[in-house]
C-alpha positions in Angstrom: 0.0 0.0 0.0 1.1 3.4 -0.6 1.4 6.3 0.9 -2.2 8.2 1.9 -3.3 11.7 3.1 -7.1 11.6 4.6 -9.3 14.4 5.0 -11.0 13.7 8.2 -13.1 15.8 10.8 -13.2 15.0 14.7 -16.7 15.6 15.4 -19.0 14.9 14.0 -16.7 12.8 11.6 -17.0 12.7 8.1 -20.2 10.4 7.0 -20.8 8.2 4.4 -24.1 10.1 2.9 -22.8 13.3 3.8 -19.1 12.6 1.5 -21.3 11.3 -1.5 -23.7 14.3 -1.6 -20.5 16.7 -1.1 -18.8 14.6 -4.3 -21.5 14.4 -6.1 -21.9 18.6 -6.1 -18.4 19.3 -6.9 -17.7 20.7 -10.3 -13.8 19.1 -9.8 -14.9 15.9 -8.8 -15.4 13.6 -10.6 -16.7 9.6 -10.2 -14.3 6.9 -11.9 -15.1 3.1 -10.6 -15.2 1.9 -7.3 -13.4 -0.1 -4.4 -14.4 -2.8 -2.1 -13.7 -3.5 1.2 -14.3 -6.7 3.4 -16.6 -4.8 5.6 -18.2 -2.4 3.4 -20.0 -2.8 0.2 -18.2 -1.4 -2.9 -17.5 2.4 -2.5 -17.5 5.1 -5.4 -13.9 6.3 -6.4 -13.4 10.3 -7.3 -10.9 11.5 -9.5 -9.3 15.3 -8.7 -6.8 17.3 -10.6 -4.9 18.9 -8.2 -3.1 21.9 -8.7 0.1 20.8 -9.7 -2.0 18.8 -12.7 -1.6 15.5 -10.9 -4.8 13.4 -11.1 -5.5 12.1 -7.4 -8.5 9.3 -6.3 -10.5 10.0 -3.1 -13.2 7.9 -1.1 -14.6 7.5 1.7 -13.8 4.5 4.3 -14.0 4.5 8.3 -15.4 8.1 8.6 -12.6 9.9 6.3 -11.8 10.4 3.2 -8.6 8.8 1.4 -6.8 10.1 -1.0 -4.5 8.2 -3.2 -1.6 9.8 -5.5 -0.5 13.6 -4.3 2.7 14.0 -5.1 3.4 17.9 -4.0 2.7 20.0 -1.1 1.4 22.5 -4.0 -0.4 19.3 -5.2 -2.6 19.2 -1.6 -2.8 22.8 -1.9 -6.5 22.2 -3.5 -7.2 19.4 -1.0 -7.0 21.5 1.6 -10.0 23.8 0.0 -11.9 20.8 -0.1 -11.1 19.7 3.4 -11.8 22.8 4.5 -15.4 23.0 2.7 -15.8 19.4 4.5 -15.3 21.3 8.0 -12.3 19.2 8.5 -8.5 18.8 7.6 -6.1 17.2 5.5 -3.8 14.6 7.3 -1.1 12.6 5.8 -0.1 8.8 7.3 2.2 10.0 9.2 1.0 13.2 11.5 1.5 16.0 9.5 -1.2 18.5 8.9 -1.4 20.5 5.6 -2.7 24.1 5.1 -3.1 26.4 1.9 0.4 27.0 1.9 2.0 23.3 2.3 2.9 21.4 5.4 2.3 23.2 8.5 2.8 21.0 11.4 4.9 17.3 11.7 2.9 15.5 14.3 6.1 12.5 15.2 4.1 9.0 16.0 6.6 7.8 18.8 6.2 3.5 18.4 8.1 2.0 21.4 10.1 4.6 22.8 
C-alpha cells in the first residue's frame, strides 16, 4: 500500500451520505469506478486534478476520506479547499497537517520509545 493523506473531521466525523452528496456537487470531482472493502459494500472512487496537474482518487472508508496519488505539497494545496469545505482537515499517514500554503505542522508517532 502506498502512501495516503485523509481528509478527516473530529466531530461529528466525516459520514458516508454526507461525502457522496458533497462529491457528487463538486464541479472538480469527478466519479471513476469503485473499491471494495471486506466490511463495506463497494465504495464510489473520485478522480481530482490537483493543482500541480496530478490526477488524485478520493473515497470515503471509516469516517474519512482517502486520497491516493498527491505527489506535492502544492499538489494538496486544492485538497485542503476541499477539506476545508468538508469542516475538516487534510492529514497525511504520518502526523502532519497541511494548510493552503503546504505542510504546516509534523505531528512525530513515537512506536516504542
Amino acid at each position: 500500500m502506498g502512501y495516503e493523506l485523509h481528509i478527516t473531521r473530529a466531530e461529528p466525523p466525516i459520514g458516508f451520505e454526507e461525502w457522496l452528496d458533497f462529491a457528487r456537487r463538486r464541479s472538480d470531482l469527478r466519479e471513476e469506478g469503485e473499491v471494495s472493502y471486506l466490511d463495506l459494500e463497494s465504495q464510489p472512487v473520485y478522480l481530482h486534478t490537483c493543482r500541480d496537474g496530478v490526477e488524485v482518487s478520493l473515497h470515503w472508508y471509516g469516517d474519512r476520506v482517502r486520497v491516493k496519488g498527491v505527489r506535492s505539497e502544492r499538489g494538496a494545496g486544492s485538497l485542503v479547499r476541499m477539506a476545508d469545505a468538508l469542516r475538516g482537515r487534510l492529514v497525511g499517514d504520518e502526523g502532519e497537517v497541511y494548510g493552503r500554503r503546504g505542510l504546516l505542522r509534523w505531528f512525530r508517532r513515537v512506536v516504542n520509545p
